[in-house]
C-alpha positions in Angstrom: 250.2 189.7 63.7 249.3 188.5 67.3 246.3 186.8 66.1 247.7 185.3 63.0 250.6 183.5 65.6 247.7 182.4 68.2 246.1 180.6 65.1 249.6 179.1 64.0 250.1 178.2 67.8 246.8 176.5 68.0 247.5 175.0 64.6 251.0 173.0 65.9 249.4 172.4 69.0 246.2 170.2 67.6 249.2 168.4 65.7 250.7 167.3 68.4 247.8 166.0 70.2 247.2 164.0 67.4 250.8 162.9 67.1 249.9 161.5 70.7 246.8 159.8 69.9 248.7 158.1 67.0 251.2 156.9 69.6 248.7 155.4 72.0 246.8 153.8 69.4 250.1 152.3 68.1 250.8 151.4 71.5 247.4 149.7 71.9 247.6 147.8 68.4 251.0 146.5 69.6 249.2 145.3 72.9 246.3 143.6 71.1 248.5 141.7 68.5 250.4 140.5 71.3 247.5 139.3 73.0 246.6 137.5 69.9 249.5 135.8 69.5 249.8 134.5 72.9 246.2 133.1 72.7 247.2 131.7 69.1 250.3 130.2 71.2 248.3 128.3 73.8 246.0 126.6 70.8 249.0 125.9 69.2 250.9 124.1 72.3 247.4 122.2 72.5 247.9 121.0 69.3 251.5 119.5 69.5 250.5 118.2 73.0 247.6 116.6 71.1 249.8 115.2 68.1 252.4 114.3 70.0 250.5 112.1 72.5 249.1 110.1 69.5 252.8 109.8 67.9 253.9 108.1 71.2 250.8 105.9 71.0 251.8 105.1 67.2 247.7 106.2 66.3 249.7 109.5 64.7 252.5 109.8 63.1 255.8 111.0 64.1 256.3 114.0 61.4 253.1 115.2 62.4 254.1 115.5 65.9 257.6 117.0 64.6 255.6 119.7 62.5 253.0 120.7 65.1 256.8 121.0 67.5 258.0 123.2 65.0 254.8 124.9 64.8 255.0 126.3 68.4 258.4 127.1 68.1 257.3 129.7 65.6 254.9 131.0 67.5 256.8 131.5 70.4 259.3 133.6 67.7 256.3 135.4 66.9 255.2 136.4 70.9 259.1 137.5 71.1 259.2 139.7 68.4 255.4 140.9 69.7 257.2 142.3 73.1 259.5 143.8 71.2 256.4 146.0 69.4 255.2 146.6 72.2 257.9 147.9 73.5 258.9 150.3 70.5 255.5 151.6 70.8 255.9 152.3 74.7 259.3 154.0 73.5 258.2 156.0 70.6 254.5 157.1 73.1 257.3 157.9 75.8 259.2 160.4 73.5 256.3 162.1 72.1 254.9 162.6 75.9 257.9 163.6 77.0 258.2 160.7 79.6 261.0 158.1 80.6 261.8 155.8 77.5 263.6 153.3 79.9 260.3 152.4 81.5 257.1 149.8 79.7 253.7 152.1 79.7 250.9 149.8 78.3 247.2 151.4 78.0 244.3 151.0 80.1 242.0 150.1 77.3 241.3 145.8 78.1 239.6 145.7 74.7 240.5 147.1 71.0 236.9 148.3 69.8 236.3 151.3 67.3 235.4 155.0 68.1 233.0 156.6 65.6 233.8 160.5 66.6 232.6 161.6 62.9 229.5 160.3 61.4 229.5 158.5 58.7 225.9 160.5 57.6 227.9 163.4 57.1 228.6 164.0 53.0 232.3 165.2 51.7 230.7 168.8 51.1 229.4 169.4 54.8 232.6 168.1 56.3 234.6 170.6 53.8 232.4 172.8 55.2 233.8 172.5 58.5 236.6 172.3 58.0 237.1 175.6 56.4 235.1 177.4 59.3 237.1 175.5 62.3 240.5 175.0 60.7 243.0 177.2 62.5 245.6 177.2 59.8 243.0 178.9 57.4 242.3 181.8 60.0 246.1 182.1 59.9 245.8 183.2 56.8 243.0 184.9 56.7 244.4 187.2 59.2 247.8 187.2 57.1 245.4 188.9 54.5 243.7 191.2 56.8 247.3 192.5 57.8 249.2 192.8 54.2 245.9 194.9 53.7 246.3 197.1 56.4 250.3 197.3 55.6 249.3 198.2 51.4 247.0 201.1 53.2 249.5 202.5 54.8 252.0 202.7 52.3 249.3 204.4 50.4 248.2 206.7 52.9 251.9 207.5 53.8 252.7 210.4 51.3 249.5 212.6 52.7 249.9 211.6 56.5 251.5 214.3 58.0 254.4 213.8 61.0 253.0 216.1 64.0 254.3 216.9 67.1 252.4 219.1 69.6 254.2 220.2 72.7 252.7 222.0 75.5 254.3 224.1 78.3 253.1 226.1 81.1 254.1 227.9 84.6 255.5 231.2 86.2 258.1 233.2 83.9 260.0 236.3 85.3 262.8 238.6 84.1 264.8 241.4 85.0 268.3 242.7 85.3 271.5 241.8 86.6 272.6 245.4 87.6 272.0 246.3 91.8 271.4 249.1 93.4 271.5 250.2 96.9 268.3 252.0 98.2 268.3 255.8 98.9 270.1 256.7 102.7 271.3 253.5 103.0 274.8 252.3 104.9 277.3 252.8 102.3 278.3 249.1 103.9 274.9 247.7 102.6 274.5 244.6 100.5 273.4 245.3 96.7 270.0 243.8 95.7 269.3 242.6 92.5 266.6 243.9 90.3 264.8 241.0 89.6 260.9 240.3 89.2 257.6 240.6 86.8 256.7 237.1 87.2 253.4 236.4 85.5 251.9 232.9 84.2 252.6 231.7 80.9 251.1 228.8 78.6 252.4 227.7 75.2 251.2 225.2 72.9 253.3 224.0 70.0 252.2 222.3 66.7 254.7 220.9 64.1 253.6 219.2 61.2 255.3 218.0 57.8 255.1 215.8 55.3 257.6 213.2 54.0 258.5 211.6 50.5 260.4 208.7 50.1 263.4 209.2 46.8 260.6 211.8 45.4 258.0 209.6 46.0 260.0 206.8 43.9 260.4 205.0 47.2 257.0 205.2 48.3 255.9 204.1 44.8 257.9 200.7 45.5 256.8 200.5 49.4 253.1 200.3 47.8 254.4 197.5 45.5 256.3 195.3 48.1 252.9 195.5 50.0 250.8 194.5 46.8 253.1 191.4 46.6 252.7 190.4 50.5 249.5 190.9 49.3 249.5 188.1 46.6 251.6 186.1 48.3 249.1 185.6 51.1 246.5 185.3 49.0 248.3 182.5 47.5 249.0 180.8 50.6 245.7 180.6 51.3 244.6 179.0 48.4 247.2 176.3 49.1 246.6 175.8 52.4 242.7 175.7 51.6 243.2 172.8 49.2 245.5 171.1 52.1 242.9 171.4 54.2 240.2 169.4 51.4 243.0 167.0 50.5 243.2 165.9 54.1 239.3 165.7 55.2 238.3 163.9 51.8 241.6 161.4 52.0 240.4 160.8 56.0 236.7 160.7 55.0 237.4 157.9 52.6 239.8 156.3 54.6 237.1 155.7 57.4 234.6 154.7 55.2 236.5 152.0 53.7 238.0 150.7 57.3 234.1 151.2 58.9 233.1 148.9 55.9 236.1 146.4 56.5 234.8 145.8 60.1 232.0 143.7 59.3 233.6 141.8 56.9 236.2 140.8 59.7 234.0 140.1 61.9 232.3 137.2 59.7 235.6 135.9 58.9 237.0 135.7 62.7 233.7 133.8 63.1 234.4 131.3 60.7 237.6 130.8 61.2 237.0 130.2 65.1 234.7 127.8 63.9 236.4 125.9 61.3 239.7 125.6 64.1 237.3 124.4 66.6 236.2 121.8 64.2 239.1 120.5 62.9 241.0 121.0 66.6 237.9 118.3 67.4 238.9 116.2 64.8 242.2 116.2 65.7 241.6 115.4 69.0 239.5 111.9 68.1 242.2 111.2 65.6 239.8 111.6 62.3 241.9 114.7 60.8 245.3 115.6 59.9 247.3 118.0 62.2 248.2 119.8 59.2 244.6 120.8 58.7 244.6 121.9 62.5 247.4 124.1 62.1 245.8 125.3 58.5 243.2 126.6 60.4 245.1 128.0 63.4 247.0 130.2 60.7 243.8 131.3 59.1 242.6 132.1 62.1 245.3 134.5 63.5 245.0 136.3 59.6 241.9 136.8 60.6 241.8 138.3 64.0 244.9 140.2 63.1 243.7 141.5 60.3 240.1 142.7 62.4 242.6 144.3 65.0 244.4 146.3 62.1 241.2 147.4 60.7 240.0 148.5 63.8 242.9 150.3 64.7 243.0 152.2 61.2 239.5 152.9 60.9 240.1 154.8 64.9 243.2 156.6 62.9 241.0 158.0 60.3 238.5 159.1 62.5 241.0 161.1 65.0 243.1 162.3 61.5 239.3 163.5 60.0 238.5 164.6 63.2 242.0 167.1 63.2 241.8 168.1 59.3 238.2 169.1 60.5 239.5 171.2 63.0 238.6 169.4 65.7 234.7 171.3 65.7 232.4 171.0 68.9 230.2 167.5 69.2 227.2 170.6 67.7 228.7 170.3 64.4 228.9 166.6 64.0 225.8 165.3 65.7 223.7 163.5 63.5 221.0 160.6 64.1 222.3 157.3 65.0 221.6 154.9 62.3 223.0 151.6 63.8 225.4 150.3 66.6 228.7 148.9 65.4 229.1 145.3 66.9 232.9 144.5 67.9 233.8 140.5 67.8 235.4 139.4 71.2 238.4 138.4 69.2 240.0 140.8 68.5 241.7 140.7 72.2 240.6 137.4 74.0 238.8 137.7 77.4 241.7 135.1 78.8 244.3 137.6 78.1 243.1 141.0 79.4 245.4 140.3 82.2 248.1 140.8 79.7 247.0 143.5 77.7 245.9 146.0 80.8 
C-alpha cells in the first residue's frame, strides 16, 4: 500500500510539472505574438506615414491615406488586446506556481525556437514500450495487484492459521504459613515470627493456540470472494489505465510529428511573405503600387509569422506532453542518432523587439 501511494504521488506530481511547463509556454506564446504585432505595428505606421505624405502631395489619393489610417488603428487594437494575453498568461503561470497574480512575470527565453526532447526516429511501438516500463501510474497498479494477491492469500490461509500466544515468566517463588510461633525459652513478651520461606527459582513458558472460523466458515468463504473481486477490479484498472497510457503517447507522438512537419512549411512562407511586403512596401514608397496591396501583404505576413509561432509553440507542447505520457524516461532511453538540425526563421520574434519580449 506504501508503494502503490509513492507511485500515485509521483504520478500527480509529473502532472503538475507539466501543468507548469504548459503555463510558461503559454506565457512565452503570448510574449512572441505580442512581439509580432508590435513589429507588424511599426510597418504598418510606415505605411500610412508613406500614403499619407503622397495624399497631401495629391500623387496618392486621399482614401488610401484614410485606409492605411484605419489600418494602424487596428493594429494598435490588436497590440492592446496582445498585453492583455500576456497578462492572463502571467496570471494563470502565477496561480499554477503559486506566486503573486497581481504582479507581470514574462520569461527569459528572447527567442521562440523548438525543443526536440523525443526523437522523431523513435517508432509508436518502442515509445509504447517506454512508456509501460517508466509510467508511474502503471506501477500503481501493478502494485495494487501485487496487494489484492497478498490480501486473497490470506483470506485463504486464514481458516488453518492458528491465533498463538506464548508467554514466558520467571524469578524467585516462596511460600509458607501465616501461623507464628515463639521459639523454645523465649520471653513470654517476645514478638511472634512468621513461618515463611522455601524460596526456589522458577521458569514457566506458556503456549496458546486456536483456530478461528468465521459464521462456520460461511464468512470466510465470502472474505475469499470480496478478495477475488479486489482482485478483478485491479486487474481491470490496469488494463484501462494501460490503454490511457497508449492513447496519450500515440495522440502526442502524432501530434509532434505533424507540428515538426508544419515548421518547415512556415518557415518558407514567413520567407515569402517578408519578401513580397518588402516588395510591394518598395513600390509603395516610389508611388508604382497601391497601398491596398501593401497592406495585403502586411496581413499575409503577420498570418504567416503567427501561424510559425503557433506551430512552434504546439509542436514544444507535444514534445513535453509525449515526454510525460512516456514517463518522463532518462535521456538513455531516447537517444538516438541525429539525423538533421531544425533551422528556426528569425521571424518568429524580431531581433528589434527582444527588448520587449525578455
Amino acid at each position: 500500500l506504501v508503494a502503490q501511494r509513492h507511485f500515485e504521488s509521483e504520478a500527480d506530481r509529473k502532472e503538475v510539472l507539466l501543468q507548469v511547463v504548459t503555463a510558461y509556454l503559454n506565457i512565452l506564446e503570448a510574449n512572441g505574438a505580442r512581439s509580432i504585432r508590435y513589429a507588424i505595428r511599426e510597418s504598418s505606421a510606415e505605411v500610412a506615414r508613406v500614403t499619407e505624405a503622397f495624399a497631401k502631395t495629391g500623387q496618392g489619393r486621399p482614401a488610401d491615406a484614410e485606409r492605411a489610417a484605419a489600418e494602424l488603428l487596428n493594429r494598435d487594437s490588436e497590440l492592446l488586446e496582445a498585453d492583455g494575453q500576456a497578462d492572463r498568461a502571467s496570471a494563470m503561470l502565477a496561480r499554477v506556481v503559486g506566486l503573486d497574480q497581481s504582479a507581470r512575470y514574462h520569461p527569459l527565453d528572447n527567442f521562440v525556437v523548438p525543443h526536440l526532447i523525443v526523437a522523431n526516429e523513435l517508432s509508436l511501438s518502442e515509445l509504447l514500450t517506454v512508456a509501460v516500463l517508466q509510467r508511474p501510474e502503471l506501477k500503481a497498479q501493478q502494485t495494487a495487484i501485487s496487494r489484492s494477491l497478498l490480501q486473497l492469500d490470506s483470506a485463504r490461509l486464514l481458516p488453518f492459521s492458528p491465533n498463538v500466544f506464548i508467554g514466558l515468566s520467571a524469578g524467585g517463588f516462596g511460600g509458607g504459613s501465616n501461623l507464628v510461633a515463639q521459639p523454645v525459652g523465649s520471653s513470654p513478651f517476645a514478638r511472634d515470627q512468621a513461618q515463611f520461606g522455601s524460596f526456589a527459582n522458577r521458569t514457566d513458558l506458556d503456549v496458546l493456540a486456536y483456530w478461528s472460523l468465521q459464521n462456520l466458515c460461511v464468512g470466510n468463504r465470502a472474505m475469499i470472494q470480496e478478495a477475488r473481486s479486489h482482485l478483478r477490479s485491479a486487474r481491470w484498472e490496469e488494463t484501462a489505465t494501460l490503454e490511457q497510457v497508449r492513447k496519450e503517447v500515440s495522440v502526442a507522438q502524432r501530434r509532434s510529428a505533424i507540428r515538426y512537419a508544419q515548421l518547415e512549411v512556415g518557415e518558407t512562407s514567413i520567407a515569402e511573405a517578408t519578401e513580397a511586403f518588402q516588395e510591394d512596401l518598395a513600390r509603395t514608397k516610389s508611388n508604382e503600387g497601391l497601398p491596398i496591396e501593401v497592406l495585403e501583404s502586411l496581413r499575409l505576413l503577420e498570418r504567416s509569422r503567427l501561424a510559425y509561432l503557433r506551430s512552434v509553440m504546439e509542436f514544444n507542447r507535444a514534445q513535453f506532453d509525449l515526454y510525460v505520457a512516456l514517463g518522463q524516461p532518462p535521456a538513455d532511453m531516447l537517444a538516438r542518432p541525429a539525423s538533421g538540425v531544425i533551422s528556426v526563421a528569425p521571424a518568429a520574434v524580431d531581433n528589434e523587439d527582444s527588448e520587449e519580449i525578455r
